[in-house]
SEVEX-225691 format. One line per 10 residues: number of its first residue (from 1); their letters; for each residue x, z, y of N, C-alpha, C. Coordinates in nm, 2 decimals, padded with zeros to 4 digits. Atoms other than C-alpha are relative to their C-alpha. Layout:
N
NUM> a> X Z Y X Z Y X Z Y ~ ...;
This chain:
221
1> xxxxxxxxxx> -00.12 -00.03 00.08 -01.15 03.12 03.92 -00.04 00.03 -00.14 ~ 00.08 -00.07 00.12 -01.35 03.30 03.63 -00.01 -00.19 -00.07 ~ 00.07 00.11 00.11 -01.54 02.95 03.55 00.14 -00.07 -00.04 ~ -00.11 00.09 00.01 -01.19 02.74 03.58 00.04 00.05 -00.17 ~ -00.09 -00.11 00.14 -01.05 03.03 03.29 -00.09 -00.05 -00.10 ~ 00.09 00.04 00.11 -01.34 02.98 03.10 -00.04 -00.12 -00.04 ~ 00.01 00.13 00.02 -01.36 02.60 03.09 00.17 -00.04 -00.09 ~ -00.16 -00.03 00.05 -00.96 02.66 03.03 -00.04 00.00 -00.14 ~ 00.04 -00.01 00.12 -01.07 02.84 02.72 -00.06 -00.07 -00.10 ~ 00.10 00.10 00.11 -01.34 02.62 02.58 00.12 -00.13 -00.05;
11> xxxxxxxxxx> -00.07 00.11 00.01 -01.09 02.34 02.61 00.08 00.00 -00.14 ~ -00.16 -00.02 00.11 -00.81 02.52 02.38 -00.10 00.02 -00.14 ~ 00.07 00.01 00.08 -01.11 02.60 02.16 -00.03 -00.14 -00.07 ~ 00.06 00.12 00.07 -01.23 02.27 02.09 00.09 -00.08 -00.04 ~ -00.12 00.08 00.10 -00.88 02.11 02.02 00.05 00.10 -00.10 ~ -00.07 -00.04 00.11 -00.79 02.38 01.78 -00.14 -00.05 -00.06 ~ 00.13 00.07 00.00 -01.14 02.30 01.66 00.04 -00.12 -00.11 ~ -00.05 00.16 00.03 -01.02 01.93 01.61 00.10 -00.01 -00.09 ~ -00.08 -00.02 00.10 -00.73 02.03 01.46 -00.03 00.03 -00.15 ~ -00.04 -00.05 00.13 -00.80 02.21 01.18 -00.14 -00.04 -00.06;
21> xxxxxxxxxx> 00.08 00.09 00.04 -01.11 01.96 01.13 00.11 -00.11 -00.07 ~ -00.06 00.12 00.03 -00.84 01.69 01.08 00.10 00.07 -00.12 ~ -00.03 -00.02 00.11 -00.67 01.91 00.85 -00.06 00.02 -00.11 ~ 00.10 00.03 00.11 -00.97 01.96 00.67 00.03 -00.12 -00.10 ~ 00.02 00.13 00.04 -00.98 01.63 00.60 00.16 -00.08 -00.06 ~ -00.13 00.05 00.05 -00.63 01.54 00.54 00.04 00.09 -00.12 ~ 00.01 -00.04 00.13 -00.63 01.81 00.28 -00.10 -00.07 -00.11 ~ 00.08 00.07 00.12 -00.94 01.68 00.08 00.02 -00.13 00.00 ~ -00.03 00.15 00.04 -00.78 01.34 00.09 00.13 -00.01 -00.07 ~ -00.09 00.04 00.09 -00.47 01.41 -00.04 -00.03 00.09 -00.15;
31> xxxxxxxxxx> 00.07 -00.04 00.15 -00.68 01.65 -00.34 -00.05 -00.14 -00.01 ~ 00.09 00.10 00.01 -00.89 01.32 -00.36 00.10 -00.09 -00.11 ~ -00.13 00.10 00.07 -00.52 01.10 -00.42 00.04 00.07 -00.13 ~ -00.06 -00.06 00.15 -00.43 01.36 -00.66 -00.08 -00.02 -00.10 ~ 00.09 -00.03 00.11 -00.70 01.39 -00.86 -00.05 -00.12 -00.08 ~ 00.02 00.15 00.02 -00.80 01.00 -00.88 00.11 -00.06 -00.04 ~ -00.11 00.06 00.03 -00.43 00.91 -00.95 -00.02 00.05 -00.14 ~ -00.01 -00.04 00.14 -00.42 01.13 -01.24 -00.06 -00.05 -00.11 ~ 00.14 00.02 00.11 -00.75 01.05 -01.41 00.01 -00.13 00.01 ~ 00.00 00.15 00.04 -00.66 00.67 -01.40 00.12 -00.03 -00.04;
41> xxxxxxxxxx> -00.14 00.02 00.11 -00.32 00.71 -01.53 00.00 00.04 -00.16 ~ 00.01 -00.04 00.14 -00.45 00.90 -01.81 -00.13 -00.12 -00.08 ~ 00.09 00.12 00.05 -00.75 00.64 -01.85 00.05 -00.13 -00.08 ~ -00.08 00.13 00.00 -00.49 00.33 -01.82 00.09 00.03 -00.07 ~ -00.13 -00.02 00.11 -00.26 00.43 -02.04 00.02 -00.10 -00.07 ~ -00.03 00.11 00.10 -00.34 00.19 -02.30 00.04 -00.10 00.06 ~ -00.05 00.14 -00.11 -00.33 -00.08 -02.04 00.13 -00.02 00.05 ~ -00.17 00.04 -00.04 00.01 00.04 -01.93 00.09 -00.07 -00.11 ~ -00.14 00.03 00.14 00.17 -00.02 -02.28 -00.03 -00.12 00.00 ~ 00.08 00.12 00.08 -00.02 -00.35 -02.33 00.08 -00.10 00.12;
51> xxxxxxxxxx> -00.09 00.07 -00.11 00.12 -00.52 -01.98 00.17 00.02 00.01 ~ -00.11 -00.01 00.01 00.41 -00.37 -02.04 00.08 -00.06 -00.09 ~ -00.05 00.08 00.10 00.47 -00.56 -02.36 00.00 -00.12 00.04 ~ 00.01 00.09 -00.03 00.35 -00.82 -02.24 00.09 -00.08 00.14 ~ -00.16 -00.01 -00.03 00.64 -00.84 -01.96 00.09 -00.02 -00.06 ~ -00.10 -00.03 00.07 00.89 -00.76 -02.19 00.03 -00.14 -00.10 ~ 00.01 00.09 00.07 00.80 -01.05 -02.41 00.02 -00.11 00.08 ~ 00.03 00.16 -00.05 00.79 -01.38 -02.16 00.17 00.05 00.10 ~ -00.14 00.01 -00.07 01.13 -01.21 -01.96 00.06 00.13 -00.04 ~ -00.08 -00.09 00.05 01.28 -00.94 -02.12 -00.01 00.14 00.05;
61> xxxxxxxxxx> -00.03 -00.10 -00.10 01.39 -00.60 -01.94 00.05 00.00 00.13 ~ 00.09 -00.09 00.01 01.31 -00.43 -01.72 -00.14 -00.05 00.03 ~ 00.12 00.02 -00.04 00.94 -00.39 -01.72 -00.03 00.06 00.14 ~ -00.04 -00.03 -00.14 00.94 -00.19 -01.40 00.11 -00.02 00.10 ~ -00.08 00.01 -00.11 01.04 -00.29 -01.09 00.03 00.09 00.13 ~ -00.07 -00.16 -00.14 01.20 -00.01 -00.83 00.00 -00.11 00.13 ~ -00.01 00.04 -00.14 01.09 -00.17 -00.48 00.00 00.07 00.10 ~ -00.03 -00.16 -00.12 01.26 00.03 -00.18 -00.10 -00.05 00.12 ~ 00.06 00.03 -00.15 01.04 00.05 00.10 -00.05 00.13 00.04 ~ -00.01 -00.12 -00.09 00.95 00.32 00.37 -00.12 00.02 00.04;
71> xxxxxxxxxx> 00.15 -00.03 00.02 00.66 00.54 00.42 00.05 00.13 00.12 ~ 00.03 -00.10 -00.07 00.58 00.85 00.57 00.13 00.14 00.00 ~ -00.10 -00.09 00.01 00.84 01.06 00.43 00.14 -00.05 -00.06 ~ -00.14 00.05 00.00 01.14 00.83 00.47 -00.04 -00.13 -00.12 ~ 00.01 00.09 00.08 01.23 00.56 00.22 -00.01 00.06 -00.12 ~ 00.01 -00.04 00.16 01.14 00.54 -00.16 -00.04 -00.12 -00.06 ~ 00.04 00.11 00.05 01.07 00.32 -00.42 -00.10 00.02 -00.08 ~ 00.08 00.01 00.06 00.79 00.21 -00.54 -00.08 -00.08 -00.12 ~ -00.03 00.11 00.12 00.72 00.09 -00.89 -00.12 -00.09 00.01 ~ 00.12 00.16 00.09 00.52 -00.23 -01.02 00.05 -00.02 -00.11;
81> xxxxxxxxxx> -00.02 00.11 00.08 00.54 -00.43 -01.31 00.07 -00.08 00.06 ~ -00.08 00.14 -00.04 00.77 -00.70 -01.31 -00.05 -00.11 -00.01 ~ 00.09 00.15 00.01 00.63 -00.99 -01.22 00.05 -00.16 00.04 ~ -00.09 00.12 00.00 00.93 -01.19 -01.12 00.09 -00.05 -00.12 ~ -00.16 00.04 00.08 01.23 -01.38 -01.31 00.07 00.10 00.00 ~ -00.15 -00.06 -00.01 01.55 -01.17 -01.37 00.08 -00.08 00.11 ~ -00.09 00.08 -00.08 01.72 -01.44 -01.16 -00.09 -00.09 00.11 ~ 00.06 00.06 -00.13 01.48 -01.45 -00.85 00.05 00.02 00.08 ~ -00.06 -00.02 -00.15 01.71 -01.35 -00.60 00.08 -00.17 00.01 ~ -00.08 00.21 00.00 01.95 -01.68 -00.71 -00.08 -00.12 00.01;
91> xxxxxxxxxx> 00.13 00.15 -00.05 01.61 -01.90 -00.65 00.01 00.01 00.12 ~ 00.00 00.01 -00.12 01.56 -01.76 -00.35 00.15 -00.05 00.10 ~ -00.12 00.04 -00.06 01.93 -01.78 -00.24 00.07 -00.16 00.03 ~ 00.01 00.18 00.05 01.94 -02.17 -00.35 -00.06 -00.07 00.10 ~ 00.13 00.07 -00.04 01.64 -02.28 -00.17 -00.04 00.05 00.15 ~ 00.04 -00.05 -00.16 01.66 -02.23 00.24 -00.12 -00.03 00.05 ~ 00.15 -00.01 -00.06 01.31 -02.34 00.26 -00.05 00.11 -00.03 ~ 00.06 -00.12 00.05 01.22 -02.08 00.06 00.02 00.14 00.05 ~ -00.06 -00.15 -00.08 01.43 -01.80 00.26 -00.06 -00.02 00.11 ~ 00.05 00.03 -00.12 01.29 -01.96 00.56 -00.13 00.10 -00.02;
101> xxxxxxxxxx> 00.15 00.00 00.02 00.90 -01.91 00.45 00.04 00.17 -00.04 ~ 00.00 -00.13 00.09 01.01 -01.53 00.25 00.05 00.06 00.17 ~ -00.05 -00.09 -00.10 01.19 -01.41 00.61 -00.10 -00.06 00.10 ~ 00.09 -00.01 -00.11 00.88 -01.52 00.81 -00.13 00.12 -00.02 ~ 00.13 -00.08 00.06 00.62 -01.37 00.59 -00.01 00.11 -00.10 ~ -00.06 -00.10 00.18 00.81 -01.15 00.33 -00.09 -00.04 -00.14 ~ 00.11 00.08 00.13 00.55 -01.36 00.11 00.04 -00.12 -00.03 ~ -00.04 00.12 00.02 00.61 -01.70 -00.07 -00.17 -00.04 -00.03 ~ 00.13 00.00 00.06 00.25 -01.83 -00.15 00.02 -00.09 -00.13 ~ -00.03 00.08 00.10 00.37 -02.10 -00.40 00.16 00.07 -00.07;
111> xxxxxxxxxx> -00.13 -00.02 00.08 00.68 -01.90 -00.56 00.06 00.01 -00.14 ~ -00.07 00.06 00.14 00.88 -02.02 -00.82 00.06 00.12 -00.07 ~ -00.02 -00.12 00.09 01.00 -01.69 -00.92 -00.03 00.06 -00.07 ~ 00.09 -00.10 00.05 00.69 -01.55 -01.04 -00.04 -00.06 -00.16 ~ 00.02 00.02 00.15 00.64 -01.53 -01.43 -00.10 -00.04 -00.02 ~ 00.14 00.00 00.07 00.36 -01.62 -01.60 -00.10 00.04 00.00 ~ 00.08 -00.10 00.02 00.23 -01.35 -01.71 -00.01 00.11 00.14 ~ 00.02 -00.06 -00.14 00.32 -01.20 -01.35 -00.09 -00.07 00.13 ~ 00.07 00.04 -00.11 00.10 -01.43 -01.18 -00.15 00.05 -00.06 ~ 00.16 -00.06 00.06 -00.20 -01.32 -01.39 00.03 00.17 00.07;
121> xxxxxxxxxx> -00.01 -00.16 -00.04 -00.10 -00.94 -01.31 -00.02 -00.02 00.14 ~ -00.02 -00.05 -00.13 -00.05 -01.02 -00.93 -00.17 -00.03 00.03 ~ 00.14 00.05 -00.01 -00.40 -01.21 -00.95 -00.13 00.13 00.04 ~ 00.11 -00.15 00.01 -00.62 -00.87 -01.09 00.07 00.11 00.07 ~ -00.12 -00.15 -00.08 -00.30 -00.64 -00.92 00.00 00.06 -00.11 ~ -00.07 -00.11 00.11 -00.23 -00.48 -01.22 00.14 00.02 00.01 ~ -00.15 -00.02 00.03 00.10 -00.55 -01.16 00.07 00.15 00.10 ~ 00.03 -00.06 -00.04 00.02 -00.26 -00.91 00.00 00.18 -00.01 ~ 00.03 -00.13 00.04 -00.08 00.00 -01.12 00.08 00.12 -00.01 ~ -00.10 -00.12 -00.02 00.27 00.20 -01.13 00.00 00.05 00.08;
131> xxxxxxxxxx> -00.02 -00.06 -00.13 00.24 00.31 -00.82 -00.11 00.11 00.03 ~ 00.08 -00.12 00.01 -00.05 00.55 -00.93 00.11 00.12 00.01 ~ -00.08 -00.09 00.03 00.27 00.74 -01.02 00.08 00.08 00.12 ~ 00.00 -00.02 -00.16 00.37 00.70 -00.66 -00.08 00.12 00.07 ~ 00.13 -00.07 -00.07 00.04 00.86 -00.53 00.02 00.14 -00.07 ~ -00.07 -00.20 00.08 00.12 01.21 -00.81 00.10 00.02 00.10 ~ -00.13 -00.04 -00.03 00.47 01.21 -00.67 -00.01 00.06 00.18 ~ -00.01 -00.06 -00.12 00.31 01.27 -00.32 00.05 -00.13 00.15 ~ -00.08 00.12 -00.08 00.47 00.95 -00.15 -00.10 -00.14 00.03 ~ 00.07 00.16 -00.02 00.16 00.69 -00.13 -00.14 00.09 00.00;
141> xxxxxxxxxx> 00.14 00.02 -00.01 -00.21 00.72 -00.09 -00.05 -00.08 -00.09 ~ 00.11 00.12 00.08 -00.50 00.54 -00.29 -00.04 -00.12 00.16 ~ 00.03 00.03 -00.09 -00.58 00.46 00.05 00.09 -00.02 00.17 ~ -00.11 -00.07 -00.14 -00.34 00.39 00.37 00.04 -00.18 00.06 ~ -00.02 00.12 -00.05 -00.17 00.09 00.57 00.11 -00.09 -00.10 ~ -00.08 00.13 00.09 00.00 -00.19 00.40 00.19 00.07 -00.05 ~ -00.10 -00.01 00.05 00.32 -00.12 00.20 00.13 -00.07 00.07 ~ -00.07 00.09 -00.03 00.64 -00.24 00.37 00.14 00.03 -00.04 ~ -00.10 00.02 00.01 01.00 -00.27 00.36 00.08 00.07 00.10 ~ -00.07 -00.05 -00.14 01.30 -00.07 00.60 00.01 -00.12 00.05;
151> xxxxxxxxxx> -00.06 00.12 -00.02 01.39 -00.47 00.65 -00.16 -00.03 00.16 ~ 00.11 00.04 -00.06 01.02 -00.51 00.84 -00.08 00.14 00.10 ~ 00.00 -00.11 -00.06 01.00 -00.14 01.01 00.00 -00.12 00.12 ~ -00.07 00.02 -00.09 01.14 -00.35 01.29 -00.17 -00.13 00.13 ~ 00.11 00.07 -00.04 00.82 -00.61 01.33 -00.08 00.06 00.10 ~ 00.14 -00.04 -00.06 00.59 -00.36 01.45 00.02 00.07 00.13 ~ -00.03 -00.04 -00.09 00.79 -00.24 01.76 -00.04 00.12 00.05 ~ 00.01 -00.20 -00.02 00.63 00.09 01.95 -00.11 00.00 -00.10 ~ 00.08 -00.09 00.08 00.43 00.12 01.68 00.01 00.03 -00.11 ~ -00.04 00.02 00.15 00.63 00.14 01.42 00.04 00.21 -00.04;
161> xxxxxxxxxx> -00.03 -00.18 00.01 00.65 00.56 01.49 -00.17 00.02 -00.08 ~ 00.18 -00.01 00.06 00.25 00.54 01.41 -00.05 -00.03 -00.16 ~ 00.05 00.02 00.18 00.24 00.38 01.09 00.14 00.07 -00.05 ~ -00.06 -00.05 00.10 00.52 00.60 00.96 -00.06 00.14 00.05 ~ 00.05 -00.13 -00.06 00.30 00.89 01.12 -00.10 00.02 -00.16 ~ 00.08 -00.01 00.12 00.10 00.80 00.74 00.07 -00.01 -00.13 ~ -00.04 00.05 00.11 00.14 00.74 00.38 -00.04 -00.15 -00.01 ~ 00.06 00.15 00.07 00.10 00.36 00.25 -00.06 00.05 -00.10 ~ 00.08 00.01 00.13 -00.14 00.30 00.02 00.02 -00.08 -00.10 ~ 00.04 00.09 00.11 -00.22 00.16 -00.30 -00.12 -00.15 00.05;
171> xxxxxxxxxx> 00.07 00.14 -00.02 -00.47 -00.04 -00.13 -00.06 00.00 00.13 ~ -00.03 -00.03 -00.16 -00.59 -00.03 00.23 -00.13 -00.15 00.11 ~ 00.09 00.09 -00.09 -00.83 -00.24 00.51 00.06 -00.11 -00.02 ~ -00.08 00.15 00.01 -00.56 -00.52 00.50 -00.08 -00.07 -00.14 ~ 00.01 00.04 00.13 -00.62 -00.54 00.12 -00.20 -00.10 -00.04 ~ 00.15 00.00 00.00 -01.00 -00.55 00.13 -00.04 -00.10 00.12 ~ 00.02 00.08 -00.10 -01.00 -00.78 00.45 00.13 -00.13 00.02 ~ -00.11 00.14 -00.04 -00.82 -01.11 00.39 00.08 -00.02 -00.12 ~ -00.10 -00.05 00.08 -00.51 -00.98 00.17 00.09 -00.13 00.06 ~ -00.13 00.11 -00.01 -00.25 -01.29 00.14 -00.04 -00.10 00.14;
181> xxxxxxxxxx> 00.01 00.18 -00.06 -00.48 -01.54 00.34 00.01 00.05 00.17 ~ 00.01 -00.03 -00.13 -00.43 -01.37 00.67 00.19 00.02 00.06 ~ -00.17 00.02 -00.02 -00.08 -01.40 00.88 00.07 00.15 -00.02 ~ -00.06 -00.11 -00.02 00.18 -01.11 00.91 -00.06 00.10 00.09 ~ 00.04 -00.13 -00.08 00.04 -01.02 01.29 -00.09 00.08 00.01 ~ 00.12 00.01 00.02 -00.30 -01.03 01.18 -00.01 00.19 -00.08 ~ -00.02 -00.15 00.06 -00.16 -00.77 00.89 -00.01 00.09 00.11 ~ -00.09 -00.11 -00.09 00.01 -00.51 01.17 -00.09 00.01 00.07 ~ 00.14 -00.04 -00.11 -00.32 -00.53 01.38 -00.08 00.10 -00.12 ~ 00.09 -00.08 00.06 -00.51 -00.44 01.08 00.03 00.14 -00.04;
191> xxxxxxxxxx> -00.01 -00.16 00.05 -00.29 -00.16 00.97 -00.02 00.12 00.10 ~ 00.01 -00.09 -00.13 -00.31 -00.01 01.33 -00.13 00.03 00.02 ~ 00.16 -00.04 -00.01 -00.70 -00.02 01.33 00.01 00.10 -00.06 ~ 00.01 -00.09 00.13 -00.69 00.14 01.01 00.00 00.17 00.06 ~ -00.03 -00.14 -00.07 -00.48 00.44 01.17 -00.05 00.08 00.07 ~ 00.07 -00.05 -00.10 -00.64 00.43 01.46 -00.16 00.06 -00.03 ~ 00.13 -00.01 -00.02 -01.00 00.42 01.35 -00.03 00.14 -00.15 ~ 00.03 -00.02 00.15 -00.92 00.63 00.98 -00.11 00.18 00.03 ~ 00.12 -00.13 00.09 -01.19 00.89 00.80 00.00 -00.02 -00.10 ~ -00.01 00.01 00.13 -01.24 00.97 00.48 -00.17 -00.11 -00.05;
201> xxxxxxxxxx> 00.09 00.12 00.06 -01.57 00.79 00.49 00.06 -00.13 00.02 ~ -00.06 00.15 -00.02 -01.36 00.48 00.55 00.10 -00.01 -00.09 ~ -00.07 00.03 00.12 -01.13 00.52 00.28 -00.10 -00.01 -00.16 ~ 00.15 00.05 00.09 -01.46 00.56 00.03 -00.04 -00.13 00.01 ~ 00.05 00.17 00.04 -01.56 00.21 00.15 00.11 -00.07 00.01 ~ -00.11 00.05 00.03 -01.25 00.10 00.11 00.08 -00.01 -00.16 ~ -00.01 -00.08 00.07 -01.18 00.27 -00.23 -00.14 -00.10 -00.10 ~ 00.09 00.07 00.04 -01.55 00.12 -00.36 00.01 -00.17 00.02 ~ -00.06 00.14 00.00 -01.45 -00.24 -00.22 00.08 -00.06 -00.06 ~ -00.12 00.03 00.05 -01.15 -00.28 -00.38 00.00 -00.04 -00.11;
211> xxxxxxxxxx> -00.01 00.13 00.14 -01.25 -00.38 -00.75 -00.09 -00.09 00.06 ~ 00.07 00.16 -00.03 -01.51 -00.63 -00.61 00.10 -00.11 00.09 ~ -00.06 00.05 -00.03 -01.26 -00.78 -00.41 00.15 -00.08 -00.09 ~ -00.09 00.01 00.13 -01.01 -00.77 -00.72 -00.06 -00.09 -00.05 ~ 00.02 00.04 00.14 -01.26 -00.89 -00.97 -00.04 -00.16 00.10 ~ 00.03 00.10 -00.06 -01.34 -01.18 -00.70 00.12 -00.10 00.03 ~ -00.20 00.11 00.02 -00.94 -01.29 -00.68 -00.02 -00.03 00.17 ~ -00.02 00.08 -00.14 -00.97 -01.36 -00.26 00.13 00.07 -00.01 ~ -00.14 00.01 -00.05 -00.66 -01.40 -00.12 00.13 00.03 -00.05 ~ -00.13 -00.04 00.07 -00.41 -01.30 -00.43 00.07 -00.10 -00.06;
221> x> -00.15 00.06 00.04 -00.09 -01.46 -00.50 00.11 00.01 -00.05;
């Protein structure tokens, strides 16, 4: 009876234990988000005015785009650069191949909407960079599963309580493994590894991968 109690014990031990290891860690990752957002918003600065002009000049206003999508603590929107037309919904609405291919993959790979100067931004991801602002505000990660939409909650069926169990990131296993050239279910596998397998040393090589992957252009569109 004694040993049972005392195996009892160790038990409760070792998951509080686990607990407040994983809080460890969930705190110095979201000090990590804070502190790395800030110091690259104040870095980029100049960069923001400079894309931003540069926007403004080939399609007018606005330079930011407010894209709603859903994270961990409900919906919100998340800025970028504008990197479409003003009148990309009326392309897309036009062109049922095009809604076809956009409602399979929420992605177009050849899309007529995308500016110019927004396909150079989507190329390096700068068009990206707003969403440092995201990460201050508490609502994103530098690090987390793929960004989605309330429209695409619905894809990932029972696991769609799991990946809203996190923040989305800025950038993420998907990103660094594949990005565009890999299908949708391919994505929803990788964000679930992610979840399943995450540590802060796994967001570090993830975090370090991410400009060589950038400055190499795989799979951006």
């Amino acid at each position: 009876m004694k040993q049972d109690k005392l195996a009892g014990w160790a038990s409760v031990d070792f998951m509080d234990e686990r607990k407040q290891g994983e809080r460890k860690h969930l705190f110095l990752k979201h000090a990590l988000d804070l502190t790395v957002a800030v110091i690259l918003i104040f870095l980029l600065s100049p960069l923001f005015v400079v894309v931003g002009l540069f926007v403004m000049l080939e399609d007018g206003w606005p330079v930011i785009y407010r894209r709603r999508v859903i994270g961990k603590r409900g919906q919100f929107d998340a800025f970028k650069f504008r990197t479409m037309r003003n009148d990309a919904d009326a392309i897309l609405a036009a062109d049922p191949a095009l809604r076809r291919e956009f409602e399979k993959n929420f992605k177009l790979k050849s899309d007529p909407r995308v500016t110019k100067v927004g396909r150079v931004l989507r190329k390096l991801s700068l068009d990206e960079l707003p969403q440092l602002f995201n990460v201050v505000r508490g609502q994103m990660s530098l690090v987390g599963p793929r960004m989605i939409s309330p429209e695409e909650l619905g894809k990932y069926g029972a696991n769609k309580e799991m990946l809203l169990s996190v923040k989305p990131g800025l950038t993420g296993y998907w990103q660094v493994n594949g990005r565009q050239e890999v299908n949708y279910e391919e994505r929803m596998r990788m964000d679930m590894h992610y979840i399943n397998n995450w540590s802060l040393g796994m967001d570090l090589k993830i975090l370090f991968k991410t400009p060589y992957v950038i400055l190499k252009r795989e799979g951006a569109y």
